[in-house]
C-alpha positions in Angstrom: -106.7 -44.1 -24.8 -103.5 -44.1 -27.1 -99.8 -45.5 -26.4 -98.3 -42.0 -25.2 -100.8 -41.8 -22.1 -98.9 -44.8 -20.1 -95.4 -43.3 -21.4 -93.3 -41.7 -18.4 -92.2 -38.4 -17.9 -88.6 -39.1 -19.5 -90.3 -40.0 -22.6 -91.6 -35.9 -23.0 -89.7 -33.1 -23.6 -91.1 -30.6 -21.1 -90.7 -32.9 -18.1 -87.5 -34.5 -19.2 -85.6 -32.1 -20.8 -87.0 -28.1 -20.3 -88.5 -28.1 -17.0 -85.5 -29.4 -14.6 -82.3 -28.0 -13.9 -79.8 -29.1 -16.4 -77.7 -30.8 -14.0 -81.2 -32.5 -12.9 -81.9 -34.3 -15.9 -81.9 -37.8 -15.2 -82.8 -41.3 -16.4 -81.2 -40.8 -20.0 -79.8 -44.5 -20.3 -81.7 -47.4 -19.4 -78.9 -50.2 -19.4 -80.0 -53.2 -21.7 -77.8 -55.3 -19.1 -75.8 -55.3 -15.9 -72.4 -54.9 -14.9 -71.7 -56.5 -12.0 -68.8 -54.6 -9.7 -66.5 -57.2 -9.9 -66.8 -58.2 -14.0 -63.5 -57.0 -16.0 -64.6 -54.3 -17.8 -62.4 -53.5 -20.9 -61.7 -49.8 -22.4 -60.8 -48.6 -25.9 -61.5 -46.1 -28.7 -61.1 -42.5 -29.1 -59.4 -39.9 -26.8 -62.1 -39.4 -24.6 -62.0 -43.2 -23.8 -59.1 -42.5 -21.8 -61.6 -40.9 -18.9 -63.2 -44.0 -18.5 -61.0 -46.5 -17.3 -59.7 -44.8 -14.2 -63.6 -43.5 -13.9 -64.4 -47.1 -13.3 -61.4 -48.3 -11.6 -62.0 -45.2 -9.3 -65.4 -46.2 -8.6 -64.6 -49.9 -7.5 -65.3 -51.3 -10.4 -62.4 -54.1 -12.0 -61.3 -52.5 -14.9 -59.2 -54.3 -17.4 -55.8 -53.0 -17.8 -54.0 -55.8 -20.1 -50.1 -54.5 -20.2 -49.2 -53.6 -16.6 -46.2 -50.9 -17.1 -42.5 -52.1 -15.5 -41.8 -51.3 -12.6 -39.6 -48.4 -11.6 -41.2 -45.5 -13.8 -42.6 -42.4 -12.9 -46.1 -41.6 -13.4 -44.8 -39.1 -16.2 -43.1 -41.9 -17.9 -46.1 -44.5 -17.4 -48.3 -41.5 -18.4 -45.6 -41.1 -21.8 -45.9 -44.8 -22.4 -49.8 -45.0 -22.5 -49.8 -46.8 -19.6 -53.2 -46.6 -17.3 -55.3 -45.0 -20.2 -56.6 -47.4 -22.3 -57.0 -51.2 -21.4 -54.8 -52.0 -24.7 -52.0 -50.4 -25.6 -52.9 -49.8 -28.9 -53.0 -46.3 -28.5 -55.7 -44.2 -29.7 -58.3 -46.2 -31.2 -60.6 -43.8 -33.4 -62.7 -45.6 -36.1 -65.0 -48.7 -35.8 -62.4 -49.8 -38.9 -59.6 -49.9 -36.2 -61.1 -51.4 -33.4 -62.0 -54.5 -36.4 -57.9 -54.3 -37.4 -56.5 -54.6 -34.0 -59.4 -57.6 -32.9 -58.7 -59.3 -36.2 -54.9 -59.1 -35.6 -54.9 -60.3 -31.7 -57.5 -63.2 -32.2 -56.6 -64.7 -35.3 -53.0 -65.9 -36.7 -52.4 -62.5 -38.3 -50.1 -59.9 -36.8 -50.3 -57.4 -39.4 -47.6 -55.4 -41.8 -44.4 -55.6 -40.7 -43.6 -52.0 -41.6 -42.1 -49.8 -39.7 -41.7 -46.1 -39.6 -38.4 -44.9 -39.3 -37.1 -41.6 -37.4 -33.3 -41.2 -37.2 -32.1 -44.4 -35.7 -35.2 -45.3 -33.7 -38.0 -47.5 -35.2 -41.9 -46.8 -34.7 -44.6 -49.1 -35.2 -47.4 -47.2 -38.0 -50.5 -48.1 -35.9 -49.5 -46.9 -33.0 -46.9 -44.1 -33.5 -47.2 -42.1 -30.3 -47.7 -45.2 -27.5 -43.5 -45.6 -27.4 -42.5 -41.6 -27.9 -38.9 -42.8 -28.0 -39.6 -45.4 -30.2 -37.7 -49.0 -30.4 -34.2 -50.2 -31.0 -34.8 -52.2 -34.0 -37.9 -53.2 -36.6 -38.0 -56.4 -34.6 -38.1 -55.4 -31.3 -40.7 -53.0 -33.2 -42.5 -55.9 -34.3 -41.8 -58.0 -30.8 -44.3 -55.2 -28.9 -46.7 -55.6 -31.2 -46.9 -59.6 -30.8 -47.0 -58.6 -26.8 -49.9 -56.6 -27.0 -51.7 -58.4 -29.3 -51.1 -61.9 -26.4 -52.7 -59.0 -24.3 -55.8 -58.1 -26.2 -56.0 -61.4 -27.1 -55.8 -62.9 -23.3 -58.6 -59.8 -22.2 -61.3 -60.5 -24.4 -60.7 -63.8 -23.4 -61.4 -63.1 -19.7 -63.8 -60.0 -19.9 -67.2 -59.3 -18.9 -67.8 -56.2 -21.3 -66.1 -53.7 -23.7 -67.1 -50.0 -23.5 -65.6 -48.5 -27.0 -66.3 -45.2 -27.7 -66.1 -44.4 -31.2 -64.5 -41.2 -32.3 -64.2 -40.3 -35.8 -65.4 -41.4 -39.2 -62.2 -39.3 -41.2 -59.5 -42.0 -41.6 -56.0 -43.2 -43.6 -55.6 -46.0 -45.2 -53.1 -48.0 -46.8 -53.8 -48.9 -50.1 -50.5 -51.2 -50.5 -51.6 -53.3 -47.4 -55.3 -52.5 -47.3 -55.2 -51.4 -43.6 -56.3 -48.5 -41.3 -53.9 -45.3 -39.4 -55.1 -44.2 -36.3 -53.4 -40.9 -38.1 -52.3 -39.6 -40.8 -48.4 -40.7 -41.9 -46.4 -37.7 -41.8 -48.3 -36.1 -38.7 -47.1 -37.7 -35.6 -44.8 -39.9 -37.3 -44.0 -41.6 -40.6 -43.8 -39.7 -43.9 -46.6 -39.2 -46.0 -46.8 -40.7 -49.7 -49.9 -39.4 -51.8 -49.9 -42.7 -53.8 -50.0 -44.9 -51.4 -51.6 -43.5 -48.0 -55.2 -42.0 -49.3 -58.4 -40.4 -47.2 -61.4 -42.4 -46.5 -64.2 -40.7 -44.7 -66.7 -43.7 -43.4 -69.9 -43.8 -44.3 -73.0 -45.0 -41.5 -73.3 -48.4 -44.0 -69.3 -48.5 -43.2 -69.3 -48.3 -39.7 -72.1 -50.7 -38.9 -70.3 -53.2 -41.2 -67.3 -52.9 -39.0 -68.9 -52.9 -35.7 -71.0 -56.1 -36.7 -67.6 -57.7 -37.6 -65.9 -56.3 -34.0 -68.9 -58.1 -32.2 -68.9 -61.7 -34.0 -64.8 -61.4 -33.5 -65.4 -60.8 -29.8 -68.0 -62.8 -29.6 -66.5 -66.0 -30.8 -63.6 -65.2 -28.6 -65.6 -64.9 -25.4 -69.4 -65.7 -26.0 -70.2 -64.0 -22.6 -68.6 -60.4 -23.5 -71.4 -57.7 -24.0 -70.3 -54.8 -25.9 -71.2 -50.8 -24.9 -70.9 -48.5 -27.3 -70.9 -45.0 -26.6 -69.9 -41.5 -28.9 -66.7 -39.6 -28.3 -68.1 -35.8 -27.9 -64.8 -34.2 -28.6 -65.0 -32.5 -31.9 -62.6 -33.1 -34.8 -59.6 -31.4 -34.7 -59.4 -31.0 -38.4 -61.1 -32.6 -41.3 -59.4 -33.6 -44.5 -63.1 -33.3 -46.7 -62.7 -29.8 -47.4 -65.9 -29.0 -46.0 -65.7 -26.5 -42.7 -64.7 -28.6 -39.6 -68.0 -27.7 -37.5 -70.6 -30.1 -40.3 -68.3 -32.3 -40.8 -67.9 -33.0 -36.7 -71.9 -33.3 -37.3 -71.4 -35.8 -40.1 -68.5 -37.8 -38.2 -70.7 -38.0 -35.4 -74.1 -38.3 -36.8 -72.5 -41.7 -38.2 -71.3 -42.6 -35.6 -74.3 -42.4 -33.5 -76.3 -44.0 -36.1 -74.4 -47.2 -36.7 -74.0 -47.4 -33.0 -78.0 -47.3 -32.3 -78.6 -49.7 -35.1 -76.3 -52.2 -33.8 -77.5 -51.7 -30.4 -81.5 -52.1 -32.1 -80.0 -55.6 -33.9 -78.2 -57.3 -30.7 -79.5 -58.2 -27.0 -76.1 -58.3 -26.0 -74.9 -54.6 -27.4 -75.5 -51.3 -25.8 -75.2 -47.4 -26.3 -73.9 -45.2 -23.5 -75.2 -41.6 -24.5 -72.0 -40.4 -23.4 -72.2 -37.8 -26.7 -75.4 -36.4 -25.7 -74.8 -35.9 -22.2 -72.2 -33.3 -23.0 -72.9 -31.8 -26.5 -76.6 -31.7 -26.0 -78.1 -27.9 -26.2 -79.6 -28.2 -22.8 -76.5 -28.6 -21.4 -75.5 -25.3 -23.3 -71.4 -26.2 -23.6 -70.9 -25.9 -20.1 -68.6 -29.1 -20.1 -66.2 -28.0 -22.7 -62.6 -25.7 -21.9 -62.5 -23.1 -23.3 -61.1 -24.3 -26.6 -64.1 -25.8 -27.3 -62.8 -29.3 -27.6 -61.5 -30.5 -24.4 -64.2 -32.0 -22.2 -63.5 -30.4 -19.1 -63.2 -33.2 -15.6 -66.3 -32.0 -14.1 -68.3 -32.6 -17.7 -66.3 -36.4 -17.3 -68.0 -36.6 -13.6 -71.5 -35.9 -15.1 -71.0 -38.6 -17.6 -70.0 -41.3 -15.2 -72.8 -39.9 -12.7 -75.1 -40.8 -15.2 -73.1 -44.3 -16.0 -73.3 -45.4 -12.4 -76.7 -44.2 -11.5 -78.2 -45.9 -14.2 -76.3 -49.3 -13.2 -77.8 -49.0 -9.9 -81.0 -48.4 -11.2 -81.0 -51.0 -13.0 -82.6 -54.3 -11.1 -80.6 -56.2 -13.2 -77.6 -54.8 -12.3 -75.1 -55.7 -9.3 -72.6 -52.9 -10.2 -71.8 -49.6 -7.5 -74.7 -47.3 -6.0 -72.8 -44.5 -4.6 -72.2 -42.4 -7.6 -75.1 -39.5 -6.2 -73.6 -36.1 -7.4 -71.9 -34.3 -10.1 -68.2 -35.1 -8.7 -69.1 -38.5 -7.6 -66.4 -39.7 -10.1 -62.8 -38.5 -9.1 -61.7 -36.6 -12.1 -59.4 -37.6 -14.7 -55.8 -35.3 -13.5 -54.7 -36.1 -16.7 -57.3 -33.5 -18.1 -55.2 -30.9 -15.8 -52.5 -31.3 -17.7 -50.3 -29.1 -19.2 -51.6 -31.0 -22.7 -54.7 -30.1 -21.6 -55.0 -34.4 -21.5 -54.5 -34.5 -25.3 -51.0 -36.6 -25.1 -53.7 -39.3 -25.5 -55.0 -37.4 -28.3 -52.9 -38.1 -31.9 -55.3 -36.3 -33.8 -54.5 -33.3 -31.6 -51.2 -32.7 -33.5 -53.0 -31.5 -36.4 -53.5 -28.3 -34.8 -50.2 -27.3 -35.6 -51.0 -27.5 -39.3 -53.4 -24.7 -39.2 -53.0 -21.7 -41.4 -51.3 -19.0 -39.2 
């Protein structure tokens, strides 16, 4: 007798992973705690993040949206204003790094720099460049957003049942007069870029842990209910600033990423991982979730993912969240993906694509 005899069939290879159908491979997350349907669930992170939120909402579960858009837009101008994708309008949210700037910022007495990027006569704010595409009247009214979404954040956590943040890069641009993170680099979207002041920092798995332990005791402190659910963008980097060719170092970004998020997960009762990134990049699922670019995840590969998300949850006996999710288009799909963007208006690192030789 010896411990791999009582294991079950999801721990082996051949039964779990080469014998069934691809779209039959099941039981890959075992939730470490339960979502009930009606506990605010909150969104953030990377550009795929912007799937889940309406995944969840669309399922019946009570998704956090904390800035509600005014009334009287269209659903292009809510959809402009990065309204419905996120449940913080903060943008983008790439790196562990500035997930920790934003929390830090909304639930302590620190608003952060009040720079402002400047384009013509309109004034954008440097952390989130692309949320207001027309930008604001004035540095203050710049500044006066900010405070508002940070009440918001700040008013969330406060209320929420769990955080789902899917991490997204490792690459990042930092400040090194104000010691703080871009979601991009200045002179891409917006802003100008200044080679003595903005400089490249690529994160290391030491790094990203560091930050994520610092996001949990934030939240934590905040709300000592909130679990956190980590899960690993599987869009690839657009570019990479290293030097090195952009295909390893998307395998180092997310090797990282999926490192420090499975060590935290390890440390903490009351922090997860979502295998979100293996569900789609995993060879067995041989790429048939990506467009044909290669990057964009394509809505029925965002289906599969929830399928997974809400099967598990009802799995779970723990859990009190939705059973119906049965089938690979058991989540509506995201219609932002149909886009004529292809969904990557919600993307900031996208623009770098224009920079490409030829």
């Amino acid at each position: 007798m010896n411990p791999y005899r009582a294991l079950p069939a999801r721990s082996f290879w051949r039964s779990a992973v080469a014998e069934p159908d691809m779209l039959a491979i099941d039981e890959v997350w075992t939730p470490k705690f339960g979502i009930a349907q009606d506990d605010p669930v909150l969104t953030a992170g990377s550009c795929f993040a912007r799937h889940l939120g309406p995944a969840l909402r669309d399922e019946g579960m009570n998704w956090g949206e904390a800035e509600l858009p005014p009334p009287g837009l269209t659903e292009a101008e809510r959809r402009a204003r990065h309204f419905g994708a996120y449940s913080f309008r903060t943008g983008t949210i790439y790196t562990a790094a500035g997930l920790r700037q934003w929390l830090t910022w909304a639930l302590t007495d620190d608003t952060g720099p009040d720079e402002v990027w400047r384009d013509g006569d309109r004034c954008f704010d440097p952390y989130r460049p692309s949320v207001e595409p027309d930008g604001y009247d004035s540095p203050e009214a710049t500044l006066s957003a900010r405070r508002s979404t940070l009440a918001a954040i700040r008013q969330a956590v406060s209320e929420a049942g769990c955080l789902l943040f899917t991490l997204g890069l490792t690459e990042a641009w930092r400040d090194v007069t104000t010691g703080t993170v871009y979601p991009v680099c200045p002179g891409t979207v917006r802003g100008t870029f200044d080679a003595g002041r903005h400089t490249f920092h690529n994160f290391t798995t030491a790094e990203v842990h560091r930050d994520l332990t610092a996001v949990v005791a934030l939240l934590r402190a905040a709300n000592p209910r909130l679990t956190v659910l980590l899960t690993v963008s599987p869009v690839p980097l657009t570019a990479t600033a290293t030097g090195a060719h952009v295909l390893t170092a998307t395998g180092y970004s997310k090797s990282v990423l999926r490192a420090a998020a499975g060590q935290l997960a390890q440390e903490h009762d009351h922090v997860d991982y979502f295998p979100s990134y293996e569900l789609i990049t995993g060879f067995p699922f041989r790429g048939v979730f990506f467009a044909p670019n290669l990057r964009t995840v394509t809505p029925a590969g965002v289906a599969f993912v929830m399928r997974h998300f809400f099967a598990a949850l009802a799995r779970d006996p723990n859990a009190t969240g939705p059973t119906g999710a049965t089938g690979i288009g058991a989540t509506a799909p995201d219609r932002r993906a149909d886009a004529p963007d292809g969904g990557d208006l919600f993307c900031d690192d996208a623009v770098l694509d224009h920079y490409r030789a030829g």
